[in-house]
C-alpha positions as CSV (number, residue, x, y, z in Angstrom):
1,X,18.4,89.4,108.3
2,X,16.0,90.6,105.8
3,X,15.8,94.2,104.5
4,X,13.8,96.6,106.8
5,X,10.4,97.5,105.7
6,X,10.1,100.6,107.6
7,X,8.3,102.3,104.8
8,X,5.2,100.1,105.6
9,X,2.9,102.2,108.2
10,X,-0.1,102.9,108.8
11,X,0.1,106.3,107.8
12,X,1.5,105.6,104.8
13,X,-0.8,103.0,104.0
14,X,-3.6,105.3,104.2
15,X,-2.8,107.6,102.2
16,X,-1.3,105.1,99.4
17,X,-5.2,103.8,99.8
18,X,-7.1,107.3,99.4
19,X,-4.6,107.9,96.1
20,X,-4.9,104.3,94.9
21,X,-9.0,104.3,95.3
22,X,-9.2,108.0,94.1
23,X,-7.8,106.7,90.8
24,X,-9.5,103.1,90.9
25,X,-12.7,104.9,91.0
26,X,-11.8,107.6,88.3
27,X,-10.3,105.4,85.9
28,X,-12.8,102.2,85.8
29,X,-15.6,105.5,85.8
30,X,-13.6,106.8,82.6
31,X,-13.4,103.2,80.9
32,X,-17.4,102.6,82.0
33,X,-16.7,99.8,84.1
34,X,-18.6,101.6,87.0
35,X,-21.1,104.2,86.4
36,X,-21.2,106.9,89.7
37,X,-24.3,108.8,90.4
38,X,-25.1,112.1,91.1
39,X,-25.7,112.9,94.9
40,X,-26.3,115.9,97.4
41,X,-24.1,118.0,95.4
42,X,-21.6,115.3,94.7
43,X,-21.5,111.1,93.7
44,X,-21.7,108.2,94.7
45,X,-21.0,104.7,93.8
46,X,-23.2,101.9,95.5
47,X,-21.2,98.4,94.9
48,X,-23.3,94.8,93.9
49,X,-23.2,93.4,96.6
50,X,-23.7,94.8,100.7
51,X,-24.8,97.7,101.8
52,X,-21.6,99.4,100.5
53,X,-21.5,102.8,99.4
54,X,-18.4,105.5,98.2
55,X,-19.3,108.9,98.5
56,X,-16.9,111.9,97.2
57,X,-16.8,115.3,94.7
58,X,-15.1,115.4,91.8
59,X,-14.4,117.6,88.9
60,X,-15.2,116.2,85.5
61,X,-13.7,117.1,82.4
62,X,-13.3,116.0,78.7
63,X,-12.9,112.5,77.5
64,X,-14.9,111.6,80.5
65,X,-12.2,112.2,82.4
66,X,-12.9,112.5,86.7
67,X,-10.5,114.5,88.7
68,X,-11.6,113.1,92.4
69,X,-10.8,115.2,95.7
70,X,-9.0,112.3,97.1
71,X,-9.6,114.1,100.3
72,X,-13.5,113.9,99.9
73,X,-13.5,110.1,99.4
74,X,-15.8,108.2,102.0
75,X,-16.7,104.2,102.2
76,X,-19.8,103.8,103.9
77,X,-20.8,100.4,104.9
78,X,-24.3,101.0,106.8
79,X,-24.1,103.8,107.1
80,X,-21.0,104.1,108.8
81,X,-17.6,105.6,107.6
82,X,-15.2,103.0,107.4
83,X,-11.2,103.1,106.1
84,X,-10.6,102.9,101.9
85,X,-9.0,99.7,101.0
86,X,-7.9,99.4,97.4
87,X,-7.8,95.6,97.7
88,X,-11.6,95.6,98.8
89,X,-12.6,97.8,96.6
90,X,-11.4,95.2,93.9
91,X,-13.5,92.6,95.4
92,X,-16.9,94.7,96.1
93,X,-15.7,95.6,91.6
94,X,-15.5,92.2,90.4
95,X,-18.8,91.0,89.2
96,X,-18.5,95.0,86.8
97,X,-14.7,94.7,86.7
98,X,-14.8,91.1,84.2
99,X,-12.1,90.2,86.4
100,X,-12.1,86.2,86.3
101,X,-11.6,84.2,90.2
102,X,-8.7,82.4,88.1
103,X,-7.0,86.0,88.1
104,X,-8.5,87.6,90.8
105,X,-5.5,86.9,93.4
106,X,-2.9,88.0,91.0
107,X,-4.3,91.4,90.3
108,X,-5.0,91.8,93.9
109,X,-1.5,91.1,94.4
110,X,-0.8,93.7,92.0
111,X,-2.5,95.9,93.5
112,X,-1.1,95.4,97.0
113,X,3.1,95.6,95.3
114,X,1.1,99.3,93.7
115,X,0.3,99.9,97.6
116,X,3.7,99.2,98.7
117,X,5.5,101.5,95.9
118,X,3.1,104.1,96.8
119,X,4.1,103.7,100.8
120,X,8.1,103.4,99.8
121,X,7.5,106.7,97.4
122,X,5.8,108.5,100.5
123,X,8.3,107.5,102.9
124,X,10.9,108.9,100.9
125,X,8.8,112.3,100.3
126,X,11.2,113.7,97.4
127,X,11.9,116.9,96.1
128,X,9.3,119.5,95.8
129,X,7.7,120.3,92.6
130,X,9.3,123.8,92.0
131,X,12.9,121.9,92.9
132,X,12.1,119.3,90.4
133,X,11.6,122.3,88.0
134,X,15.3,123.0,88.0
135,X,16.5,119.0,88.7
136,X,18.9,117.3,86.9
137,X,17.6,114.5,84.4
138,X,18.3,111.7,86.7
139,X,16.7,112.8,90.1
140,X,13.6,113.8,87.8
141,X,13.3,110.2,86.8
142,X,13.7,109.1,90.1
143,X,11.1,111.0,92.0
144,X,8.5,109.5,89.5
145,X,5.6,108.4,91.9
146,X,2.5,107.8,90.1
147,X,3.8,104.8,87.2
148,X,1.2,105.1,84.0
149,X,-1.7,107.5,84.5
150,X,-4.1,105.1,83.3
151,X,-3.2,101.9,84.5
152,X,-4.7,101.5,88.4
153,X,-2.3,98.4,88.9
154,X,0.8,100.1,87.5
155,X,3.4,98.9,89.7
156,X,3.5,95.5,90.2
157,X,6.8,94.2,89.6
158,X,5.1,90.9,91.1
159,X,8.8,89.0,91.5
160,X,10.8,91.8,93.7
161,X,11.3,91.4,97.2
162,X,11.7,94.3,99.6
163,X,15.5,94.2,99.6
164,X,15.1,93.9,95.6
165,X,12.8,97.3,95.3
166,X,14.9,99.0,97.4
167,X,18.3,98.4,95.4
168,X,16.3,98.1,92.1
169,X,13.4,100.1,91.9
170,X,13.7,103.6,90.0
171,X,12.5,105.2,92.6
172,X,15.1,104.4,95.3
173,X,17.5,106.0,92.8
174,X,20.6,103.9,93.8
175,X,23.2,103.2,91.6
176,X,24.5,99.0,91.1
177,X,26.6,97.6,88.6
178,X,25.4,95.1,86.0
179,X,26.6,91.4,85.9
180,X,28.8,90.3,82.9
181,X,28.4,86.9,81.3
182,X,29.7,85.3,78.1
183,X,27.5,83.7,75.9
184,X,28.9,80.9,73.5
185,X,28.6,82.6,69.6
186,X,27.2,79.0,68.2
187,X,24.5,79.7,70.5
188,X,23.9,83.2,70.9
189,X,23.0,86.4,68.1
190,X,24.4,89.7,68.3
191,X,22.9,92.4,66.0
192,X,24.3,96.0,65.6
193,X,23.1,99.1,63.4
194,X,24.3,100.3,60.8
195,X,28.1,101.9,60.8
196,X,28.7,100.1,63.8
197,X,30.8,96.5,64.8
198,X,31.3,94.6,67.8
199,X,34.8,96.2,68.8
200,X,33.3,99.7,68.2
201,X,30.5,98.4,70.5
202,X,32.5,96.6,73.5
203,X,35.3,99.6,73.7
204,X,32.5,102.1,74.0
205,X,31.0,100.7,76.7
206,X,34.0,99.0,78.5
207,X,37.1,99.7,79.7
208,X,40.3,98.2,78.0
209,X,40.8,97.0,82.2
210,X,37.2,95.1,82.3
211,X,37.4,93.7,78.8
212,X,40.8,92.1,79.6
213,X,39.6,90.6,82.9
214,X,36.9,89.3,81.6
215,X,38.8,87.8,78.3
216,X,41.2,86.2,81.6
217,X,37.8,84.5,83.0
218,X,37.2,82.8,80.1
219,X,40.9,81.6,79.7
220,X,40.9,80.5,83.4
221,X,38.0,78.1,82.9
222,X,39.4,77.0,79.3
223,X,37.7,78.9,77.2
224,X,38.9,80.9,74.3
225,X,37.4,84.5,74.5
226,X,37.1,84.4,70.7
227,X,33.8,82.2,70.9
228,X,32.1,84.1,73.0
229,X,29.9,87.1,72.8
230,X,29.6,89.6,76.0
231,X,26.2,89.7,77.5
232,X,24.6,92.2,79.9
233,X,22.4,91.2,82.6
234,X,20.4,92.8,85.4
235,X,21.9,91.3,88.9
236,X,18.3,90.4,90.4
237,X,17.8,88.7,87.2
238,X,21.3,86.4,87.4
239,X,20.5,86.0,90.9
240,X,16.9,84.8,90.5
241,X,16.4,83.1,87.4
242,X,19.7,82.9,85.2
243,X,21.6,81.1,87.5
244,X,19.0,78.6,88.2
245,X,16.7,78.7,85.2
246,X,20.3,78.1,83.0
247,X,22.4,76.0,85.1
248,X,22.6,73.6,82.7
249,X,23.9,76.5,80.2
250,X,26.6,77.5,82.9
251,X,27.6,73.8,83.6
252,X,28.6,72.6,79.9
253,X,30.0,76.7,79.8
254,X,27.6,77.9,76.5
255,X,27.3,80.7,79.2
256,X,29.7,81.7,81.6
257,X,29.7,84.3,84.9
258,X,32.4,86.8,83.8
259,X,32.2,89.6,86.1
260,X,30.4,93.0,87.4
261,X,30.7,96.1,85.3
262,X,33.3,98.8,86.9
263,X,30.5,101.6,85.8
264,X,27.4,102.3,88.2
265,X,23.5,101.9,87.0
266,X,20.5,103.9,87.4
267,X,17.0,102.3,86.8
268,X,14.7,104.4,84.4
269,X,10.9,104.0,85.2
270,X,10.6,101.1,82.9
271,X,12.7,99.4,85.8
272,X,14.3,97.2,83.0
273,X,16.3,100.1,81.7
274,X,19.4,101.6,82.8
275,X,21.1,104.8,82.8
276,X,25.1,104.5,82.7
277,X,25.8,107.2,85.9
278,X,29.8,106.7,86.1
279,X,29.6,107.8,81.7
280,X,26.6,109.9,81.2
281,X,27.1,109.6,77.7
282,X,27.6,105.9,77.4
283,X,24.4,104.0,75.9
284,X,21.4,103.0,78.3
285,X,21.4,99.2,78.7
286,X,17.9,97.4,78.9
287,X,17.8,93.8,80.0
288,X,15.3,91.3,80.7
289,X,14.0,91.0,84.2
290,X,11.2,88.3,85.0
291,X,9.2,90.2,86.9
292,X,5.2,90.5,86.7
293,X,4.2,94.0,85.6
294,X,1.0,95.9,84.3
295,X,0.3,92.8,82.0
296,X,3.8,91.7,80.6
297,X,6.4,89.7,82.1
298,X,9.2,92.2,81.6
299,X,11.3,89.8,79.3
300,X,13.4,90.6,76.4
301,X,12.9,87.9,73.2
302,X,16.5,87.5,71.5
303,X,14.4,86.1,68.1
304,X,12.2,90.0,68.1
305,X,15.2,91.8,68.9
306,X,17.4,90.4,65.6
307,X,15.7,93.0,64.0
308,X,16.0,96.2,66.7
309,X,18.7,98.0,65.3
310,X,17.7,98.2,61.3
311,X,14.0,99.2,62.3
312,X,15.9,102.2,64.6
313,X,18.6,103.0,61.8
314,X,14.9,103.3,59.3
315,X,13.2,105.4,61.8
316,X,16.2,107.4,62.4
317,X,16.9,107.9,59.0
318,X,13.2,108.6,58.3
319,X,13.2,111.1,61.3
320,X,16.3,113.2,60.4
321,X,15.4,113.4,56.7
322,X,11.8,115.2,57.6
323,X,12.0,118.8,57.5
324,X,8.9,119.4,59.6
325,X,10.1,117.0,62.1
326,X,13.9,118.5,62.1
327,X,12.0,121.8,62.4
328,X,9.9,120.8,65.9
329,X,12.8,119.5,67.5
330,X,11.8,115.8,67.4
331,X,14.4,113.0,67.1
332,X,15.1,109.3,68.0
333,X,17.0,107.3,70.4
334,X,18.6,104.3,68.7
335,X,18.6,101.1,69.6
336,X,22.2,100.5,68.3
337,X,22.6,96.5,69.2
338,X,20.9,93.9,70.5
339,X,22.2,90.7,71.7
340,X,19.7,87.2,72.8
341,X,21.1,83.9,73.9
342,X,19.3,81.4,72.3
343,X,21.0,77.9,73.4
344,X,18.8,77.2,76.0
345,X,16.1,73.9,76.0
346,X,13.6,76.5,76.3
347,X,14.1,77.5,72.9
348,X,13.5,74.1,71.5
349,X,10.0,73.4,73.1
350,X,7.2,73.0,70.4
351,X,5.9,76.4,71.7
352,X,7.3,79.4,72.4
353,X,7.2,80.8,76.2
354,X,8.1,83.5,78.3
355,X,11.2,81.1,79.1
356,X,12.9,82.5,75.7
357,X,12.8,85.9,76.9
358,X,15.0,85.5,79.9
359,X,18.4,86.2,78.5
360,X,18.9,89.2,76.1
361,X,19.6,92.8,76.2
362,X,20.0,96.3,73.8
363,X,22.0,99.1,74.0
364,X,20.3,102.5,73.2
365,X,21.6,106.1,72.8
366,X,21.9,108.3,75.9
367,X,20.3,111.7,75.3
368,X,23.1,112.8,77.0
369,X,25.9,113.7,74.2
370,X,23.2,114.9,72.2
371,X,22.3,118.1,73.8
372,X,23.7,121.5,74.3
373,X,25.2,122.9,77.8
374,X,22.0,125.2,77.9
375,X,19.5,122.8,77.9
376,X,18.0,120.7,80.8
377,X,16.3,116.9,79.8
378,X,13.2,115.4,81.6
379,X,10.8,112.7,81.1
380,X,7.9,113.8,79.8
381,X,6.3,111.9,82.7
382,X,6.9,114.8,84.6
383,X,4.5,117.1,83.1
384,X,2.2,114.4,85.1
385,X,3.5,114.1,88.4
386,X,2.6,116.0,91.5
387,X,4.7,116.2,94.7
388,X,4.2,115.3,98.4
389,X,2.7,118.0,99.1
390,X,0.2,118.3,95.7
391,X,1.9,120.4,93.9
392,X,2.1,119.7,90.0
393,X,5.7,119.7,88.2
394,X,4.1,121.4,85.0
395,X,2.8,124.2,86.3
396,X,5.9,124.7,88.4
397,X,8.0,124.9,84.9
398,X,5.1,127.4,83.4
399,X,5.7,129.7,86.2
400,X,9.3,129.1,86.5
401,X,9.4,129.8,82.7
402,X,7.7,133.2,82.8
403,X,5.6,132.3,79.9
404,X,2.0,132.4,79.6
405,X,0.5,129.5,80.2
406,X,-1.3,129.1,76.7
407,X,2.1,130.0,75.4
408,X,3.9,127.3,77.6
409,X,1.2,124.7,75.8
410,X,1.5,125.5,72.6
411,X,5.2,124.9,72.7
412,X,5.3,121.7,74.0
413,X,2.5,120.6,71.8
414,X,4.7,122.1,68.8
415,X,7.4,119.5,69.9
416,X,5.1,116.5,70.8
417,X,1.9,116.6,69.4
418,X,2.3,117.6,66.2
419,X,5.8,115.5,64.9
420,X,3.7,112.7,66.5
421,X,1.0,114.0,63.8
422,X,3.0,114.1,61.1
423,X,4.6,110.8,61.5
424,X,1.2,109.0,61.5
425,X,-0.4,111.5,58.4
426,X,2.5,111.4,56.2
427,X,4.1,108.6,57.2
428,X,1.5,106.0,58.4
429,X,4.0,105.7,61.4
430,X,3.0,105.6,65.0
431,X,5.1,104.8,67.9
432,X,3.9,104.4,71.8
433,X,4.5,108.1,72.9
434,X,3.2,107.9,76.6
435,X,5.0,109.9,78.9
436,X,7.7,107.4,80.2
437,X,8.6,106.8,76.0
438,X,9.6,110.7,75.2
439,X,12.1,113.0,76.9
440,X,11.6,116.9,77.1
441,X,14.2,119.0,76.0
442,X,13.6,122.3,77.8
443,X,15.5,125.2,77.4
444,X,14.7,127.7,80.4
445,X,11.9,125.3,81.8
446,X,10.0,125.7,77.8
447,X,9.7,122.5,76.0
448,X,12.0,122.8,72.6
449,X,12.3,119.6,71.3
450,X,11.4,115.6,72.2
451,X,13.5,112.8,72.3
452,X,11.2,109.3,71.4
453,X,12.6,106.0,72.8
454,X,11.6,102.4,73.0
455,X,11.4,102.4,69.0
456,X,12.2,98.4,68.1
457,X,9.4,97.3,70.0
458,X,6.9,99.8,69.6
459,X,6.6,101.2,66.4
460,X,4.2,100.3,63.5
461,X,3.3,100.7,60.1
462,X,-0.3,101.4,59.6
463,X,-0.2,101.3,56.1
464,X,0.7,98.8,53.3
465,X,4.4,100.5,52.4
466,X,7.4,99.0,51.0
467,X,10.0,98.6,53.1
468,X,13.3,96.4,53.5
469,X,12.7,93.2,54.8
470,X,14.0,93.7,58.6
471,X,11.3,96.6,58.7
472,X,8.3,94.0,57.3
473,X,7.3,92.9,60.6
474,X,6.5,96.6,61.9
475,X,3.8,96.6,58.7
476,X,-0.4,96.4,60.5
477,X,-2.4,97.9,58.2
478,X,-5.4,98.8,59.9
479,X,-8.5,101.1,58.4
480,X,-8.4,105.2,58.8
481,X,-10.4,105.4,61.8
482,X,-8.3,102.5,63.6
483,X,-5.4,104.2,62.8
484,X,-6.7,107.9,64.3
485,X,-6.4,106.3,67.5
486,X,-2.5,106.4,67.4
487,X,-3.9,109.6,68.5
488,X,-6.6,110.1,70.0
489,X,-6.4,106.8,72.3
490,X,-2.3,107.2,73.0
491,X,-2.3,110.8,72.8
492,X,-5.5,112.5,73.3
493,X,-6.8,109.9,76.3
494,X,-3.4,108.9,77.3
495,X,-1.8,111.6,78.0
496,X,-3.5,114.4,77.6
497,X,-6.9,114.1,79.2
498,X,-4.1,113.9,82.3
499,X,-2.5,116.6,81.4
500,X,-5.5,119.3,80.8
501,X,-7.2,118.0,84.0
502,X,-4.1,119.3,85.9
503,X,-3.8,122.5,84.6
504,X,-7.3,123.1,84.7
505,X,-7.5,122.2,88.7
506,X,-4.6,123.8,89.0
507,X,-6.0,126.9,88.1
508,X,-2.9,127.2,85.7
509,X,-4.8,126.6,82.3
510,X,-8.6,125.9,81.7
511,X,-9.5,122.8,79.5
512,X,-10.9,124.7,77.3
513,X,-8.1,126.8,76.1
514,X,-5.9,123.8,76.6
515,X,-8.2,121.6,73.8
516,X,-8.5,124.4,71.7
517,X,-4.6,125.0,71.6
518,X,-4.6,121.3,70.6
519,X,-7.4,122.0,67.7
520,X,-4.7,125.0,66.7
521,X,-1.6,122.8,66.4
522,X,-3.8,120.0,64.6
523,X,-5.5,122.6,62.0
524,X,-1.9,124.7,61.5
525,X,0.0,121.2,60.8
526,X,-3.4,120.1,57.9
527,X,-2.4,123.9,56.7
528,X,1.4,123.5,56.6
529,X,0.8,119.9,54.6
530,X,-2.1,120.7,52.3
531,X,-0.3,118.4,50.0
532,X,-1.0,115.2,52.5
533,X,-3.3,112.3,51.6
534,X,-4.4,111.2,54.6
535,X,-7.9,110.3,55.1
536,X,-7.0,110.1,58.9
537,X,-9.7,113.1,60.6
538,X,-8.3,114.3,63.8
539,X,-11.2,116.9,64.2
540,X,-13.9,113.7,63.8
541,X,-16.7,114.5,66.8
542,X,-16.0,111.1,68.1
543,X,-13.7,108.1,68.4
544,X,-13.7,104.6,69.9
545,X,-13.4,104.3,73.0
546,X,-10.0,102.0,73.7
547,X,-9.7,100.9,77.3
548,X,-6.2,99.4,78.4
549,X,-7.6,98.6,82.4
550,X,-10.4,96.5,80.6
551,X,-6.9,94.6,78.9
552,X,-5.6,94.0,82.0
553,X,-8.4,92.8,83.9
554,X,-9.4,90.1,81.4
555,X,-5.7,89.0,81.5
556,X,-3.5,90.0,84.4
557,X,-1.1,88.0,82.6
558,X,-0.7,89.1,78.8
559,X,-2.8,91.8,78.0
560,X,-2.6,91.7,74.4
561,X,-1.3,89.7,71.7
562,X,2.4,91.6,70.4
563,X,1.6,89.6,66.9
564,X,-1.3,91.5,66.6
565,X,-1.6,94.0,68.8
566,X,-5.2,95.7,67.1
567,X,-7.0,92.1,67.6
568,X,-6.5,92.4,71.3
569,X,-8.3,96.2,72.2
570,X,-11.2,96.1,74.0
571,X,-13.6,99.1,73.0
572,X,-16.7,100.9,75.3
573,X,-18.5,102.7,72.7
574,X,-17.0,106.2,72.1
575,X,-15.7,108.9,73.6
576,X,-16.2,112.9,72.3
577,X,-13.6,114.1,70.8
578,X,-12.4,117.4,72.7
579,X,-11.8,119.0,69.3
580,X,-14.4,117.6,67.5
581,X,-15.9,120.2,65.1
582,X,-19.4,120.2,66.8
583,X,-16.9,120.9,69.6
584,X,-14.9,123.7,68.4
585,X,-16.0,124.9,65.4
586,X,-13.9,127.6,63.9
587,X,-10.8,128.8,66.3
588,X,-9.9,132.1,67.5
589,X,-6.4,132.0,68.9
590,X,-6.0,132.1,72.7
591,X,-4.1,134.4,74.4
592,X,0.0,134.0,74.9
């Protein structure tokens, strides 16, 4: 009998719709896909084709960014009121979404596995916002509900079947055990960082009891243990595709099934990520896992990652030998070794394919040993979510923290926005610091410091710069005002335009203070660097406009090219910039 889907109701489903509509129709507004119109005090958006109309209110803030009263929202089809459906609302989109009929059924599909998240999350209820305030790090990550603020289909995980989400999914928050196999050295790569070896490696993150039963495996099917390297692998991902995709592999034994891990998993929102919950301070292990999601097919290629742990060990090193980014608190999880089997047929085709990227994995620090008794850790995700009931989880640790609000900001900025500023003005580095990519460390409920993950695959070098040869392939020089939107498209619109809009509804902050304590932290870093040469202009009155939904809908598939990731942005004109100079002027420092 198949796993229950008891989560599926109607009740569920509408309100999974009114949220998943809300932000359909607030985020294709923001990337000018749709363009609502003003209307008896609030708007309206007629679709192409049919007498189709929504009606709702909505606040609107910078960056063009709509806060909808998901409440207010009303389909009218002649006139009559009729129930939101996210998945029709796609089709009355497509001829403004450029959404092709090739890959119209696929994001539709997306969006209904986004619906059925939504109704597992709702089901489920979670803790309240002022609980999560004081929650440990891991039931933080797993009340998560909303996935990437920006993305409308952000959940996909197209591959997952009911029984999968509910043992797999971050948000069910159940612990499993990873699946062992042994992958023939001759055929197989194994890369570690600096200071560290393959014995150092296996004993950290094994027991002397599971490495000797899994040496006895190999010697029971006539294999010597020395040949072999030990591989990780997600159990949905053994179950679906390595032991079927790789038989051959397992038959002639260049890969063998060795065993489960004795330690117990968590999924981290990035699904393919795991949290060691039997060691807390053993190494997250991230695998690949074939599954369909916001664009990418969540694989891991074992030719990228040779190179994973010397770009971490030259972040790292870069990181910890920066004054001003010792002094904000900001450091790096390394990605301390990699591993890819690479024996496969698929890896001697003529062109490469997502069938390369089925059978690798990384270990990267925990967080864990690297803080102090006093201080609590949460993904800055968080500072995004809202409860069951509404409630947001940032203003719960403002008022939990007994700071002024304006105070409360200017911290976290202090420990976000501006090492994330430095990096890119005096460094021409820029990683992918959305909220799932940094963890808060908070020290009575105040941001103090960030932890930035996800480094190997993420980072670049916007600049020409010499650099060893295992960094070269991070090097994309791009021109000044291409490289200002490691900022103001990744920071400033992906983050936070979310982020004011909450506090500013919530009555907690208005958006104005908010963008001007963001103009303060940007003008006292210029001030504390006077000696940088950066032509990048953070206070510019404008910026292009990059839209990631436009990426996705052209290509449900592969959003953009990883090669060359700044060939692949789409653009709609530009957006003000919230601390433009025509915008704020000259500052006067807010209150707190």
């Amino acid at each position: 009998m198949s796993a229950p889907a008891d989560h599926l109701t109607p009740h569920a489903l509408e309100r999974a719709q009114r949220h998943l509509v809300a932000k359909a129709i607030a985020e294709f507004s923001h990337e000018r896909l749709i363009t609502p119109e003003a209307h008896d005090g609030g708007w309206r958006l007629p679709v192409p084709a049919g007498d189709v109309e929504y009606r709702f209110e909505a606040v609107r803030t910078a960056l063009e960014h709509w806060i909808i009263d998901e409440d207010s929202i009303r389909r009218v089809v002649g006139g009559s009121v009729t129930a939101l459906d996210a998945q029709m609302l796609i089709l009355e989109l497509q001829p403004l979404l450029g959404l092709s009929d090739e890959l119209l059924p696929l994001y539709l599909e997306e969006i209904a596995s986004t619906l059925a998240g939504a109704m597992f999350k709702i089901a489920q209820g979670g803790p309240t916002a002022d609980a999560l305030a004081d929650a440990d790090f891991q039931t933080v990550e797993a009340a998560m509900t909303e996935g990437h603020p920006g993305f409308v289909a952000n959940n996909g995980r197209i591959g997952f079947g009911v029984a999968d989400h509910a043992a797999f999914a971050p948000e069910a928050g159940r612990p499993f055990r990873l699946v062992w196999v042994a992958a023939r050295r001759s055929a197989s790569h194994l890369a570690l960082g600096a200071g560290l070896d393959e014995e150092t490696l296996l004993a950290g993150e094994l027991s002397s009891g599971e490495r000797e039963r899994f040496a006895s495996r190999l010697a029971d099917v006539g294999e010597d243990p020395g040949d072999f390297h030990l591989l990780p692998v997600h159990p949905w991902q053994w179950e679906n595709r390595v032991a079927i995709t790789f038989a051959p592999d397992l038959a002639r034994r260049d890969l063998v099934l060795i065993g489960e891990s004795d330690d117990e998993y968590r999924a981290q929102q990035s699904v393919r990520t795991m949290f060691n919950a039997t060691h807390l301070k053993r190494h997250y292990v991230k695998t690949a896992l074939a599954v369909q999601n916001m664009g990418f097919l969540r694989g891991l290629s074992p030719a990228y990652m040779r190179v994973t742990p010397a770009i971490n060990d030259w972040v790292a090193d870069l990181v910890a030998g920066d004054a001003t980014l010792r002094d904000a608190g900001f450091r790096v999880l390394r990605e301390r070794a990699s591993i890819g089997y690479t024996g496969d047929a698929y890896h001697r085709t003529p062109e490469p394919s997502a069938h390369r990227k089925m059978l690798a994995a990384l270990w990267r620090e925990s967080p864990m040993p690297l803080i102090t008794g006093s201080q609590q850790l949460a993904t800055m995700a968080a500072l995004l979510h809202r409860d069951h009931q509404g409630a947001s989880m940032v203003t719960s640790l403002i008022r939990a923290s007994g700071r002024p609000a304006a105070e409360w900001v200017r911290a976290y900025l202090r420990a976000y926005l501006r090492p994330i500023v430095h990096c890119l003005l005096a460094h021409d580095l820029a990683f992918m610091p959305h909220g799932e990519n940094l963890i808060l460390i908070l020290d009575d409920h105040v941001p103090t410091g960030v932890f930035m993950k996800d480094i190997g695959e993420e980072i670049a070098l916007l600049a020409e710069r010499a650099v060893p040869d295992a960094i070269r392939r991070t090097v994309s020089p791009v021109d000044d005002q291409e490289k200002a939107l490691a900022i103001f498209t990744d920071v400033f619109d992906g983050v936070l335009r979310h982020l004011a809009g909450i506090l500013h509804v919530d009555g907690t902050l208005p958006e104005t203070d908010f963008w001007r304590i963001v103009a303060e932290t940007v003008d006292e870093h210029a001030a504390d660097h006077p000696g940088l040469d950066s032509l990048v202009d953070l206070r510019a009155d404008s910026f292009a406009h990059s839209c990631l939904n436009r990426l996705q809908l052209r290509n449900t598939l592969r959003m953009v090219d990883l090669a060359d990731q700044s060939a692949s942005l789409m653009y709609a004109g530009t957006l003000a910039n919230p601390i433009g100079r025509a915008r704020i002027p000259q500052l006067a420092p807010v209150g707190g």
